[in-house]
PDB file of the backbone (N, CA, C, O) and the ligand in Angstrom, with CONECT records:
HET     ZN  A 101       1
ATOM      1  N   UNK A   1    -138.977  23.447  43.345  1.00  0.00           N
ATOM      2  CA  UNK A   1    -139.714  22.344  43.993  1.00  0.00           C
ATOM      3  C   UNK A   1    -139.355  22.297  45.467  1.00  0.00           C
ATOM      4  O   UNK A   1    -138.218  22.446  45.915  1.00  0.00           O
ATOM      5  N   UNK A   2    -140.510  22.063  46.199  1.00  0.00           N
ATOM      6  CA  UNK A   2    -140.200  21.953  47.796  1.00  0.00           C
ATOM      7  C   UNK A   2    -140.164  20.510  48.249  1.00  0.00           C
ATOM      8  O   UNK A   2    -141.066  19.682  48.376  1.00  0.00           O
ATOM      9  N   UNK A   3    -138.882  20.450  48.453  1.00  0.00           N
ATOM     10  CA  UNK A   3    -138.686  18.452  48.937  1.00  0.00           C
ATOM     11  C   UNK A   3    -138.684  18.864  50.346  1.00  0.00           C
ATOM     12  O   UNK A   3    -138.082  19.893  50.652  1.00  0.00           O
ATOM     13  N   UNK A   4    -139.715  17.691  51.848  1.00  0.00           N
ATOM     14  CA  UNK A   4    -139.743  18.094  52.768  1.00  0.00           C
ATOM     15  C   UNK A   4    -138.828  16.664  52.831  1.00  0.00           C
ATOM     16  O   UNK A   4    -138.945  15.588  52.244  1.00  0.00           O
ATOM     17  N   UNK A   5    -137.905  17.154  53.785  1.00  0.00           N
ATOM     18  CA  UNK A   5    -136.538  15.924  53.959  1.00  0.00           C
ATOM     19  C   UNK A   5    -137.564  15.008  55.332  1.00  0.00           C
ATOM     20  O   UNK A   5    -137.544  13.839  55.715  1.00  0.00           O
ATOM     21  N   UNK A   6    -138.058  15.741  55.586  1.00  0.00           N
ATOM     22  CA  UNK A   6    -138.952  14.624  56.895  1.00  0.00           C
ATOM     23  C   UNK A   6    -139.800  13.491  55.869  1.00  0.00           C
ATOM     24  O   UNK A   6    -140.163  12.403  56.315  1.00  0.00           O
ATOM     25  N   UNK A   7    -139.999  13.817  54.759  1.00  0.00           N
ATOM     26  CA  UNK A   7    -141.084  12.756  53.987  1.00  0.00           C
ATOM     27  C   UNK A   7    -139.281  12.238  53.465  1.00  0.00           C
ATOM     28  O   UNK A   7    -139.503  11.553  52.466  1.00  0.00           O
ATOM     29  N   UNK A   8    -138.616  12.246  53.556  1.00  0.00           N
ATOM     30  CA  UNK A   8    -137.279  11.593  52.808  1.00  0.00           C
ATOM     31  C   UNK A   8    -136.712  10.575  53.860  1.00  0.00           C
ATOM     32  O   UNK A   8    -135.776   9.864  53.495  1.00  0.00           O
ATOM     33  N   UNK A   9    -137.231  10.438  55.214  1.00  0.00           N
ATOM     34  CA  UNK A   9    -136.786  10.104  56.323  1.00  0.00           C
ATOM     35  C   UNK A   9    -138.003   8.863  56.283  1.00  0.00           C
ATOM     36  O   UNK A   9    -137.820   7.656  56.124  1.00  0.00           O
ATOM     37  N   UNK A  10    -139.039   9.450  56.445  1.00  0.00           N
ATOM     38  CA  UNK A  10    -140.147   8.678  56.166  1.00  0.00           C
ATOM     39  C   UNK A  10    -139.927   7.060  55.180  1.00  0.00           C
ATOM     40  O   UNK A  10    -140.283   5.950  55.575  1.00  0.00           O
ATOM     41  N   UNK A  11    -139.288   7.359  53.924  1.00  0.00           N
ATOM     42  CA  UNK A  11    -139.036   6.699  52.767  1.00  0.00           C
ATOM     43  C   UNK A  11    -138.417   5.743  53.474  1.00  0.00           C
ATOM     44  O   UNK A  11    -138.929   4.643  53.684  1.00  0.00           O
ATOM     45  N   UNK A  12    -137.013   6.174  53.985  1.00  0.00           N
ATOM     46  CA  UNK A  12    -136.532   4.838  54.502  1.00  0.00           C
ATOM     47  C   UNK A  12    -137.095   3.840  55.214  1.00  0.00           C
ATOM     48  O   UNK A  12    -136.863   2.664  54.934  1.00  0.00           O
ATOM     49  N   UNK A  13    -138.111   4.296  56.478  1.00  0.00           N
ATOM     50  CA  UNK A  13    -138.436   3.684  57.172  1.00  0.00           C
ATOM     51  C   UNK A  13    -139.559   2.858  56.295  1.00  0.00           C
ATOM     52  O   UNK A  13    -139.544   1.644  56.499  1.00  0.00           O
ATOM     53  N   UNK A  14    -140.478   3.316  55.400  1.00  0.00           N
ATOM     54  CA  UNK A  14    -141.161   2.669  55.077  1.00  0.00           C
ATOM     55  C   UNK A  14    -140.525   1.375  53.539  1.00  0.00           C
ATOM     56  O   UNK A  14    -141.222   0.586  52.901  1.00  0.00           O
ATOM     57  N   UNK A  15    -139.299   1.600  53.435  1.00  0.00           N
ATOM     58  CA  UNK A  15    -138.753   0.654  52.443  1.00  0.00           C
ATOM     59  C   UNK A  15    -138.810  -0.522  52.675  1.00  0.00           C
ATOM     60  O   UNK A  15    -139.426  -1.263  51.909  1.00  0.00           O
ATOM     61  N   UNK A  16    -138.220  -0.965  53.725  1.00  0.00           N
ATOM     62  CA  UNK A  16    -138.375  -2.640  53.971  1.00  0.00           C
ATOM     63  C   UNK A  16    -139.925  -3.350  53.883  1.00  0.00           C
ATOM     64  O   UNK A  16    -139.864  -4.555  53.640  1.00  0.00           O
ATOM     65  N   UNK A  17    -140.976  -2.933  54.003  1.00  0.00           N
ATOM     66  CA  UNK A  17    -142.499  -3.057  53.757  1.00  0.00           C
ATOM     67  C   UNK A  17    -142.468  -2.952  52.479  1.00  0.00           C
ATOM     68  O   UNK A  17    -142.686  -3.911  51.738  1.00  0.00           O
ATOM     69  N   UNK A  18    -142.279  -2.135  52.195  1.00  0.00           N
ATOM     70  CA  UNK A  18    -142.543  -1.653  50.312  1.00  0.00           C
ATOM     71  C   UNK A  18    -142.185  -2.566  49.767  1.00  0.00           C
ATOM     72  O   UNK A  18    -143.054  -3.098  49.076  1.00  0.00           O
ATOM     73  N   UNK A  19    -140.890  -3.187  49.762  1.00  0.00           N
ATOM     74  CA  UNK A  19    -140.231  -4.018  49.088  1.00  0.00           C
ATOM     75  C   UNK A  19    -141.076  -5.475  49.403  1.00  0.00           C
ATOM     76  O   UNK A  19    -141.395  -6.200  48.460  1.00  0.00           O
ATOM     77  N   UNK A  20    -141.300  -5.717  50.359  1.00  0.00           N
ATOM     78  CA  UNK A  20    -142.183  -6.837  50.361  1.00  0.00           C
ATOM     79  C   UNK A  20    -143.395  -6.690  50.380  1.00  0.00           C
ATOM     80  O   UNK A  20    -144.076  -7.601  50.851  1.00  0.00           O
ATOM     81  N   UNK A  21    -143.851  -5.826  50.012  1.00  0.00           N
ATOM     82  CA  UNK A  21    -145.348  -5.622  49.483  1.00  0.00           C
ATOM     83  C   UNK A  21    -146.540  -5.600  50.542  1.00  0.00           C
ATOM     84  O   UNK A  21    -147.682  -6.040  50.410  1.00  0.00           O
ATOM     85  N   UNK A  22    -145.769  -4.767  51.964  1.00  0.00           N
ATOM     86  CA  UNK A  22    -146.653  -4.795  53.144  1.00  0.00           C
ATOM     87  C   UNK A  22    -147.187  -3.685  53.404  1.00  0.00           C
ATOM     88  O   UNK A  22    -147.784  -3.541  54.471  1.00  0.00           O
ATOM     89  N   UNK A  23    -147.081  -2.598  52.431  1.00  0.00           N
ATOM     90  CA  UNK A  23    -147.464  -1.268  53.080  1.00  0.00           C
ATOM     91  C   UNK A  23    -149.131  -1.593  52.850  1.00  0.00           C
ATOM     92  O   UNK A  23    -149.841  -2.250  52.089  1.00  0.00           O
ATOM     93  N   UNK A  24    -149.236  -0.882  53.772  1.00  0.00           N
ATOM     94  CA  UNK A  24    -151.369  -0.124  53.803  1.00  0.00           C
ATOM     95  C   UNK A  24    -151.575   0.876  52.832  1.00  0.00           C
ATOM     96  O   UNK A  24    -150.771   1.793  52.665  1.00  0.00           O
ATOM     97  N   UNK A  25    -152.435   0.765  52.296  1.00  0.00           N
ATOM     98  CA  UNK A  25    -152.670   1.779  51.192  1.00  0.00           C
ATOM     99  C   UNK A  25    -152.249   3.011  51.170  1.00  0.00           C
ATOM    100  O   UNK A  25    -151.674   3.547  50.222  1.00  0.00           O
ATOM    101  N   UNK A  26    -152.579   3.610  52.443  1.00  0.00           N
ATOM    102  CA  UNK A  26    -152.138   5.215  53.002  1.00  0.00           C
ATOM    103  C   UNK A  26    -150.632   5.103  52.372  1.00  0.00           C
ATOM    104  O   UNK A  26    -150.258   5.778  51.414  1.00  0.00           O
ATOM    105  N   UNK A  27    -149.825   4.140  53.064  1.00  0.00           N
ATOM    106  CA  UNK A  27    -148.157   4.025  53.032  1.00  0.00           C
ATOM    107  C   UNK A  27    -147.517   4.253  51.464  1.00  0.00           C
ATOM    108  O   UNK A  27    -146.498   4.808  51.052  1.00  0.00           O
ATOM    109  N   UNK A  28    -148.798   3.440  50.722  1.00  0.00           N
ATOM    110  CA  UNK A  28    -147.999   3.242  49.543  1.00  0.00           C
ATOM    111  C   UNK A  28    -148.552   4.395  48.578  1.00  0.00           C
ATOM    112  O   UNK A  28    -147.712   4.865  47.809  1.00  0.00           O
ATOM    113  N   UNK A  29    -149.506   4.777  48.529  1.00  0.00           N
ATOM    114  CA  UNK A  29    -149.847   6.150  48.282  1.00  0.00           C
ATOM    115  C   UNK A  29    -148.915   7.377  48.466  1.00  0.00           C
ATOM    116  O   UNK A  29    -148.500   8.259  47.714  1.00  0.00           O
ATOM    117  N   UNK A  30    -148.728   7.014  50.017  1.00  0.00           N
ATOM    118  CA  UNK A  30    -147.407   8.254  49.755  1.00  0.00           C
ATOM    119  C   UNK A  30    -146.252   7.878  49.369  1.00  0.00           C
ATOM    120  O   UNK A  30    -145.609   8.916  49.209  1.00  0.00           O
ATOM    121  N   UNK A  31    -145.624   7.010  49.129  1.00  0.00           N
ATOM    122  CA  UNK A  31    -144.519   6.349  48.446  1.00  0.00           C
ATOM    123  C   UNK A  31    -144.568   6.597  47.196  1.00  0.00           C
ATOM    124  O   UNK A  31    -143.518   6.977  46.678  1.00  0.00           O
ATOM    125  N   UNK A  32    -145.520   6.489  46.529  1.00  0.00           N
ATOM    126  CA  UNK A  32    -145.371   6.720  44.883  1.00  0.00           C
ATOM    127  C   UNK A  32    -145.247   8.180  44.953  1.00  0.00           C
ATOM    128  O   UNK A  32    -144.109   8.616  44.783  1.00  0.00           O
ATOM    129  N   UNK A  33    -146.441   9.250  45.226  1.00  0.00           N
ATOM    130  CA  UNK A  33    -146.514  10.363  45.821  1.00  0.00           C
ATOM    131  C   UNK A  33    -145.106  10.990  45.750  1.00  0.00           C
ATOM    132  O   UNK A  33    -144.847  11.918  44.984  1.00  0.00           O
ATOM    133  N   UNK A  34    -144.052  10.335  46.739  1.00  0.00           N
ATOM    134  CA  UNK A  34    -143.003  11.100  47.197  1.00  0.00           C
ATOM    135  C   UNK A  34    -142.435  11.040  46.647  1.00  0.00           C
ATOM    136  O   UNK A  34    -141.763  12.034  46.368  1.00  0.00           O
ATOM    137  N   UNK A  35    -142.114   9.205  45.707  1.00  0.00           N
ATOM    138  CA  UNK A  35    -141.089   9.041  44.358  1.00  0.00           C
ATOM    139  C   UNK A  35    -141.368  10.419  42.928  1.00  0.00           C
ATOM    140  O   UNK A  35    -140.705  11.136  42.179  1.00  0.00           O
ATOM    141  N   UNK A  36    -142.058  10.265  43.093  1.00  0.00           N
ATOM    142  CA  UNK A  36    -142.990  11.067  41.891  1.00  0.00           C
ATOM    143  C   UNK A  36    -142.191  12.365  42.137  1.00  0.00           C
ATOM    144  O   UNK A  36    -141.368  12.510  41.233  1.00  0.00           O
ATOM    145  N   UNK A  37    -142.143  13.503  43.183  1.00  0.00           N
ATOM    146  CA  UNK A  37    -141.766  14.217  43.123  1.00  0.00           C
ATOM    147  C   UNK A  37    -140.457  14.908  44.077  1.00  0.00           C
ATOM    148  O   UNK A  37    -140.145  16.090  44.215  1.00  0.00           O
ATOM    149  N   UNK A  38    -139.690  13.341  44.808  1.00  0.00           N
ATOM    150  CA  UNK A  38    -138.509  13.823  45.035  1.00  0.00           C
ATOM    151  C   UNK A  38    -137.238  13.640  44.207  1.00  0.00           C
ATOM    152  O   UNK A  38    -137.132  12.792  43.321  1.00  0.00           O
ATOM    153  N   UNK A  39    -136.204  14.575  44.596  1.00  0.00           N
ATOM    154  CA  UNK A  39    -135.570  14.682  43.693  1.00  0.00           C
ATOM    155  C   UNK A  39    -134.175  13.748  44.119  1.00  0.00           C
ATOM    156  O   UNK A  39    -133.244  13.711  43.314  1.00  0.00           O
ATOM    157  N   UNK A  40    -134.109  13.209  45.060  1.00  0.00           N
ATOM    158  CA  UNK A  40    -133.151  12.405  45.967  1.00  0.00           C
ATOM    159  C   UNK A  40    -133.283  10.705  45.456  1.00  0.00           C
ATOM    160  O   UNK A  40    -134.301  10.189  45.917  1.00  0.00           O
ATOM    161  N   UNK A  41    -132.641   9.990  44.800  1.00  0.00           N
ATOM    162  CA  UNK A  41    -132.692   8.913  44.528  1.00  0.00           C
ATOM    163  C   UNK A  41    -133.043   7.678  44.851  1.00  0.00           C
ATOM    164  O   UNK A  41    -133.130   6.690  44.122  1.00  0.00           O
ATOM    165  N   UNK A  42    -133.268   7.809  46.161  1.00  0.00           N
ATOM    166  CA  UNK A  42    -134.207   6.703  47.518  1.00  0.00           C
ATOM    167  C   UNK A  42    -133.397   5.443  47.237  1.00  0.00           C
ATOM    168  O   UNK A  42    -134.109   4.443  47.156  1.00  0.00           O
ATOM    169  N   UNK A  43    -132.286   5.263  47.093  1.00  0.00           N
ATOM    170  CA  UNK A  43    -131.090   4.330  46.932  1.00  0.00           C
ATOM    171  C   UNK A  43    -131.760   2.851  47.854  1.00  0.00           C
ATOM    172  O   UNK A  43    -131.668   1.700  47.429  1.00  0.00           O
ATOM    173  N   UNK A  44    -132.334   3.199  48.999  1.00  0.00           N
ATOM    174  CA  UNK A  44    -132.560   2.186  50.084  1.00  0.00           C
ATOM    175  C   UNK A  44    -133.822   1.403  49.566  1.00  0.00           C
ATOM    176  O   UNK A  44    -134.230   0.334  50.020  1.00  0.00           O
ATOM    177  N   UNK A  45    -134.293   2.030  48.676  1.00  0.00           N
ATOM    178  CA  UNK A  45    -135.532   1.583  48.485  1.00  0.00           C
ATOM    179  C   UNK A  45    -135.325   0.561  47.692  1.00  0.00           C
ATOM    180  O   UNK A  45    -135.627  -0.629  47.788  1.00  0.00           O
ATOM    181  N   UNK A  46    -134.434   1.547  46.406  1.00  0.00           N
ATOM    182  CA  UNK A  46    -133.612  -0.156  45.583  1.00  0.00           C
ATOM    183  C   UNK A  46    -133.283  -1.395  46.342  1.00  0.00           C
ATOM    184  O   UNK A  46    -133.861  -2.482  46.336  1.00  0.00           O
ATOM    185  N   UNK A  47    -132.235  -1.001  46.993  1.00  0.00           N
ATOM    186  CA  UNK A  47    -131.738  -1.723  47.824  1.00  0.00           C
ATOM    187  C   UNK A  47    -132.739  -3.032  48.026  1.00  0.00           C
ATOM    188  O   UNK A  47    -132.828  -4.147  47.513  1.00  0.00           O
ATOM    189  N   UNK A  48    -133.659  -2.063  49.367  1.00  0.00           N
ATOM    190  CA  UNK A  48    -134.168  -3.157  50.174  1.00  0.00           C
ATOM    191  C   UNK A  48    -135.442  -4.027  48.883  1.00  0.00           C
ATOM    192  O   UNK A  48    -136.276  -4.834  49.294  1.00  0.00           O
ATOM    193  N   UNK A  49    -135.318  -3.614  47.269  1.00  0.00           N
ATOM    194  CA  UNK A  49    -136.103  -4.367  46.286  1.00  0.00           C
ATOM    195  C   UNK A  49    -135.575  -5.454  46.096  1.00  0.00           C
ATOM    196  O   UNK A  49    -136.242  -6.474  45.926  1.00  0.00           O
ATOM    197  N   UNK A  50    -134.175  -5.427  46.091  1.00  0.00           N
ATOM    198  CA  UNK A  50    -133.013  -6.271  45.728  1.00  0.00           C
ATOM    199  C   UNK A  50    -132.927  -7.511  46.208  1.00  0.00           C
ATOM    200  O   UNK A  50    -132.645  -8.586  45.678  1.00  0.00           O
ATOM    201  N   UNK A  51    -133.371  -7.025  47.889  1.00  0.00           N
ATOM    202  CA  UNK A  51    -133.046  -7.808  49.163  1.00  0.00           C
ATOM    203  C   UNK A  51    -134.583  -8.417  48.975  1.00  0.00           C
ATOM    204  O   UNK A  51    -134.421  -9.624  48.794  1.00  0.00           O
ATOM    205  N   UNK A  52    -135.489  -8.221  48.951  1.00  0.00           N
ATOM    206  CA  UNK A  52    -136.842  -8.467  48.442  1.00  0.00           C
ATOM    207  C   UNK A  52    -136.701  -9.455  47.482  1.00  0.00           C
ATOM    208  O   UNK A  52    -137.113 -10.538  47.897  1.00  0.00           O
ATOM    209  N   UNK A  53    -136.364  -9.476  46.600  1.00  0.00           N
ATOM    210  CA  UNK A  53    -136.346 -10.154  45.346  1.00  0.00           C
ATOM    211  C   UNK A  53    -135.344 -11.493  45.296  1.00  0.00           C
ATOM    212  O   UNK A  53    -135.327 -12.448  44.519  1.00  0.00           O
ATOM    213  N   UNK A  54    -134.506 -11.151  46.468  1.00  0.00           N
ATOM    214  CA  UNK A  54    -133.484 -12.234  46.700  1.00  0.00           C
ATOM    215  C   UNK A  54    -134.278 -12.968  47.827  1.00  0.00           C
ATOM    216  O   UNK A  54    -134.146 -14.159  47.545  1.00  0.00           O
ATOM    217  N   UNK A  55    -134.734 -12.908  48.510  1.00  0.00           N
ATOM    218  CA  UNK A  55    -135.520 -13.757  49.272  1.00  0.00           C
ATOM    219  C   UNK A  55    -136.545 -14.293  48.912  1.00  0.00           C
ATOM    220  O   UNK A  55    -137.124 -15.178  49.543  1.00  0.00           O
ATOM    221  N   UNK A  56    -136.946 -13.750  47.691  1.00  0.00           N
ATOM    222  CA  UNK A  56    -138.195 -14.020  47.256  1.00  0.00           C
ATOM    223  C   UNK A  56    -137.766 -15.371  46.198  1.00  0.00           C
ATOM    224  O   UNK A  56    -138.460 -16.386  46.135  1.00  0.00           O
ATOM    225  N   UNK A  57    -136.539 -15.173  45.425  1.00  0.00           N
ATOM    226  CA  UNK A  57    -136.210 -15.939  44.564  1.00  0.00           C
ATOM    227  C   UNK A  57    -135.838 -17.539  45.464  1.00  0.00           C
ATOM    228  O   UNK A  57    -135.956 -18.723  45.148  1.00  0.00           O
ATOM    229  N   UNK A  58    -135.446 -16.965  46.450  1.00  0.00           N
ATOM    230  CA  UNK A  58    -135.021 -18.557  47.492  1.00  0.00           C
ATOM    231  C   UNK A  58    -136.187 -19.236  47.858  1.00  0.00           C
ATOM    232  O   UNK A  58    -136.136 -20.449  48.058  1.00  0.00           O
ATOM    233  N   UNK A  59    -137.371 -18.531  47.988  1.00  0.00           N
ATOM    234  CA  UNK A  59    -138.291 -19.282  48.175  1.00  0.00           C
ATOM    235  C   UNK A  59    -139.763 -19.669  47.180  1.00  0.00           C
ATOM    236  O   UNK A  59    -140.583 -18.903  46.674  1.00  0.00           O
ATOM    237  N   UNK A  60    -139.686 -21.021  47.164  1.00  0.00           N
ATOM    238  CA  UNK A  60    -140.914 -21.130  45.970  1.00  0.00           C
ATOM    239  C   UNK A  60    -141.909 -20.949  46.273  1.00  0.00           C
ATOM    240  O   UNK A  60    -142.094 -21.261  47.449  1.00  0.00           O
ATOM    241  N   UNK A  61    -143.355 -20.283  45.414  1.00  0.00           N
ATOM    242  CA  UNK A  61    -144.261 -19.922  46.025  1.00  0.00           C
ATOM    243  C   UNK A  61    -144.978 -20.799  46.753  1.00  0.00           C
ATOM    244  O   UNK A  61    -146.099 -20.347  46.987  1.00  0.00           O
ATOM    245  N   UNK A  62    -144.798 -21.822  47.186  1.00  0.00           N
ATOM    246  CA  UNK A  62    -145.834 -22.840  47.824  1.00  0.00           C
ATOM    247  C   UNK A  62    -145.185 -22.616  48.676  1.00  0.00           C
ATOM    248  O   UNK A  62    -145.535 -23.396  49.561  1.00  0.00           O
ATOM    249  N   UNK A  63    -144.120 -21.797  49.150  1.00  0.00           N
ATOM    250  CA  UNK A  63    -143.288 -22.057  50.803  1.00  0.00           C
ATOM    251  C   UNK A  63    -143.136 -20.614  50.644  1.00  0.00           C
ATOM    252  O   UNK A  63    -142.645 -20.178  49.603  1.00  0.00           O
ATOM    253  N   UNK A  64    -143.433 -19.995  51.387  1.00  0.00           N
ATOM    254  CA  UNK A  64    -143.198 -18.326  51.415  1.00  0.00           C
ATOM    255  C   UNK A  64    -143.029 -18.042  52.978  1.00  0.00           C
ATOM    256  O   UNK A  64    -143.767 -18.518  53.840  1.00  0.00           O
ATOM    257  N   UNK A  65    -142.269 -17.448  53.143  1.00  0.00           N
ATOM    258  CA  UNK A  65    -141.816 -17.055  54.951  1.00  0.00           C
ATOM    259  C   UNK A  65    -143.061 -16.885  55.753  1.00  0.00           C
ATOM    260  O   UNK A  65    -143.803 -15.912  55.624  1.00  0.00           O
ATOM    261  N   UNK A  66    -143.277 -17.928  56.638  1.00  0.00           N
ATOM    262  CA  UNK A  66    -144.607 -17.521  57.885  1.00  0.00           C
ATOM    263  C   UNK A  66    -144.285 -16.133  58.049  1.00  0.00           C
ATOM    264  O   UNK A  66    -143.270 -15.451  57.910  1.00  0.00           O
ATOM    265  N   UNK A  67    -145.907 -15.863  58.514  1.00  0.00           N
ATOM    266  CA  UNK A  67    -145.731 -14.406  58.854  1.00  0.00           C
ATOM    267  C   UNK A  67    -145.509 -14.214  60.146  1.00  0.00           C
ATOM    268  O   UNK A  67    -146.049 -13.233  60.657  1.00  0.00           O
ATOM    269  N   UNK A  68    -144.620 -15.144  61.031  1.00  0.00           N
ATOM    270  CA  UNK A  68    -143.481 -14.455  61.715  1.00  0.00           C
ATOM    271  C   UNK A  68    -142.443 -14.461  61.348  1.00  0.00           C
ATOM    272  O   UNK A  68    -141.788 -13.530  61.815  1.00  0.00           O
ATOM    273  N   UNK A  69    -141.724 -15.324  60.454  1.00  0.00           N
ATOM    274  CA  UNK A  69    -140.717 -14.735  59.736  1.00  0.00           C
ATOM    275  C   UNK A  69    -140.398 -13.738  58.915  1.00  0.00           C
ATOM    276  O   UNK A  69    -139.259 -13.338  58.670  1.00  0.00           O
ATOM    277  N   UNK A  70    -141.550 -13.278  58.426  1.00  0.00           N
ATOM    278  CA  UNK A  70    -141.949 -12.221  57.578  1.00  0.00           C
ATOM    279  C   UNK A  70    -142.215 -10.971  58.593  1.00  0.00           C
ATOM    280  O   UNK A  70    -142.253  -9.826  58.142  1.00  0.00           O
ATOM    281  N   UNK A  71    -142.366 -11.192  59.753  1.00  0.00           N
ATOM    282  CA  UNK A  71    -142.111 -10.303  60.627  1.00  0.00           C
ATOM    283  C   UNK A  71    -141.089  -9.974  61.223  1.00  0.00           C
ATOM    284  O   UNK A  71    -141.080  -8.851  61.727  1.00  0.00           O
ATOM    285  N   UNK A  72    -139.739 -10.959  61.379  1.00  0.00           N
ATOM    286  CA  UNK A  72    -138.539 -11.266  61.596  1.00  0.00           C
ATOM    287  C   UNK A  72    -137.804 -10.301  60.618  1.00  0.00           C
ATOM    288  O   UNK A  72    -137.204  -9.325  61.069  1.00  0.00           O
ATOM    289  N   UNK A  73    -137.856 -10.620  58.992  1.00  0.00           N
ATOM    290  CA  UNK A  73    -137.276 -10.082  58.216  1.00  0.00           C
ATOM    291  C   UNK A  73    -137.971  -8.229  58.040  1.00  0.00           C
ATOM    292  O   UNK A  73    -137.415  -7.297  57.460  1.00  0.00           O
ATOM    293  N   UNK A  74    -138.934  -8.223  58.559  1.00  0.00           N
ATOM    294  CA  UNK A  74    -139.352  -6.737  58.157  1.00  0.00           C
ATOM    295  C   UNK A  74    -138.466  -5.893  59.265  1.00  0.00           C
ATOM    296  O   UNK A  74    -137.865  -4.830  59.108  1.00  0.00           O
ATOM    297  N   UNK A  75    -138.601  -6.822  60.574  1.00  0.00           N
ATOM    298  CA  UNK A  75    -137.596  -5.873  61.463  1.00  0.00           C
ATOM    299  C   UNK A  75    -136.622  -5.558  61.271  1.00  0.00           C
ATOM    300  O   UNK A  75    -136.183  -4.415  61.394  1.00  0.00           O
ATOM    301  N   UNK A  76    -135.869  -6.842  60.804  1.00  0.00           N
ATOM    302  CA  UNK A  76    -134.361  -6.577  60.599  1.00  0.00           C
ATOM    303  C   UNK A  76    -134.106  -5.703  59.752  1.00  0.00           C
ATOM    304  O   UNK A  76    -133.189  -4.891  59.874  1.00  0.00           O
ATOM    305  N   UNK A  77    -135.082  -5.780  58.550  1.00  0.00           N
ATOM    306  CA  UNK A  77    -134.768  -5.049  57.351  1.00  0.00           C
ATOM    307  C   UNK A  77    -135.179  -3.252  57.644  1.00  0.00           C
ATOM    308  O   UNK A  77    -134.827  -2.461  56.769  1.00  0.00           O
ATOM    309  N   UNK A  78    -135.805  -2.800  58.698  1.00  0.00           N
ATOM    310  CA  UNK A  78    -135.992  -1.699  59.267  1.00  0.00           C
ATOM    311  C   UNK A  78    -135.019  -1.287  60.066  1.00  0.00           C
ATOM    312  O   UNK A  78    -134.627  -0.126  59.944  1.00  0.00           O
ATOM    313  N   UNK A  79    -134.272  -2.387  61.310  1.00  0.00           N
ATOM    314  CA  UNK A  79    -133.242  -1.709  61.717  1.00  0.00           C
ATOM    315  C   UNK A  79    -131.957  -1.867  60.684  1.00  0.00           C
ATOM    316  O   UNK A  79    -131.121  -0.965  60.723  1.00  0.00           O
ATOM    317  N   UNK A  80    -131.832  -2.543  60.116  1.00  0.00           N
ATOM    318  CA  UNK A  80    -130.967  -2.052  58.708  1.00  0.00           C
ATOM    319  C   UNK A  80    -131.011  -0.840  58.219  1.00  0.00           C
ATOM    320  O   UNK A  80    -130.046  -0.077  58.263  1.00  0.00           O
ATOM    321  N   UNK A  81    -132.029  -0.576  57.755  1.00  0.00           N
ATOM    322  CA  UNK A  81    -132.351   1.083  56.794  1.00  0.00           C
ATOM    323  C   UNK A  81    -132.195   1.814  58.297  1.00  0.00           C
ATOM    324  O   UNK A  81    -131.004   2.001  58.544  1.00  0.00           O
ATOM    325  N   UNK A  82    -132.737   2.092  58.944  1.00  0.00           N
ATOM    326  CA  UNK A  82    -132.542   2.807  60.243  1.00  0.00           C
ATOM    327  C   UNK A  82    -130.722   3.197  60.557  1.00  0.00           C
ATOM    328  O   UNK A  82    -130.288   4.331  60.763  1.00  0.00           O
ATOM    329  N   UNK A  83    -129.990   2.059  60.522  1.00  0.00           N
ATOM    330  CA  UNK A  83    -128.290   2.237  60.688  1.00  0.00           C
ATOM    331  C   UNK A  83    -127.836   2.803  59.549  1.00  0.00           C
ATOM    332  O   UNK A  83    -126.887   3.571  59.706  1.00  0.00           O
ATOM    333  N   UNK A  84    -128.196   2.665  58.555  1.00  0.00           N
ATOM    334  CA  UNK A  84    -127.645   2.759  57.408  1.00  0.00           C
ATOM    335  C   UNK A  84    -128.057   3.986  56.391  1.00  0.00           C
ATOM    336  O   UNK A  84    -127.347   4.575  55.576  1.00  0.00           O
ATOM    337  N   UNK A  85    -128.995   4.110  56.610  1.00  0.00           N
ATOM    338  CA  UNK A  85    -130.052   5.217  55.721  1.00  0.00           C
ATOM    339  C   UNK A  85    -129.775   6.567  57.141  1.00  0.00           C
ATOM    340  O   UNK A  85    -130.322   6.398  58.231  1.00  0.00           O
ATOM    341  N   UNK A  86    -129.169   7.412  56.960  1.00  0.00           N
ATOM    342  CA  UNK A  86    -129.022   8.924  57.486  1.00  0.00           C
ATOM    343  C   UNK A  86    -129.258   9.878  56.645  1.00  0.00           C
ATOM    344  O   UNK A  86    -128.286  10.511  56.233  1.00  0.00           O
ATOM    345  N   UNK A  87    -130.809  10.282  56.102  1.00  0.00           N
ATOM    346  CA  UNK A  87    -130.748  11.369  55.800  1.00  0.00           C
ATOM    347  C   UNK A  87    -130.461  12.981  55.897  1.00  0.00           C
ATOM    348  O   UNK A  87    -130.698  13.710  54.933  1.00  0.00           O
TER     349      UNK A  87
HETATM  350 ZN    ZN A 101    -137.142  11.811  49.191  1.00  0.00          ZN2+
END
């Protein structure tokens, strides 16, 4: 199997979206795509589900982060995976 580590680089960056359910179709297309056939565990992706799911649980659905906070948290959560995620 040919894993291209540039689509593994890709993954990270696109995790913090994923996890909150912001990718564009294109994005998430290749996300399943890449899960499907890489062989590297995408650890960050968990991760940033985790971190997803914990923010999500703090807030009830009638109050959900404005979408500048939701823009706030996508950054942070990108330069996070960015420091942290070195493929
Ligand atoms: Zn990969």
């Amino acid at each position: 199997m040919n894993v291209n580590h540039d689509d593994c680089a890709s993954m990270a960056d696109l995790a913090p979206a994923a996890a909150l359910g912001a990718l564009d179709p294109d994005e998430a297309a290749f996300l399943r795509a890449h899960l499907a056939t890489c062989v590297r565990p995408h650890l960050e992706l968990r991760e940033a589900m985790a971190l997803a799911a914990t923010i999500g649980a703090a807030c009830p659905d009638e109050d959900r982060p404005s979408p500048a906070l939701r823009t706030r948290l996508l950054d942070a959560a990108r330069a996070d995976a960015a420091r942290e995620v070195r493929l």
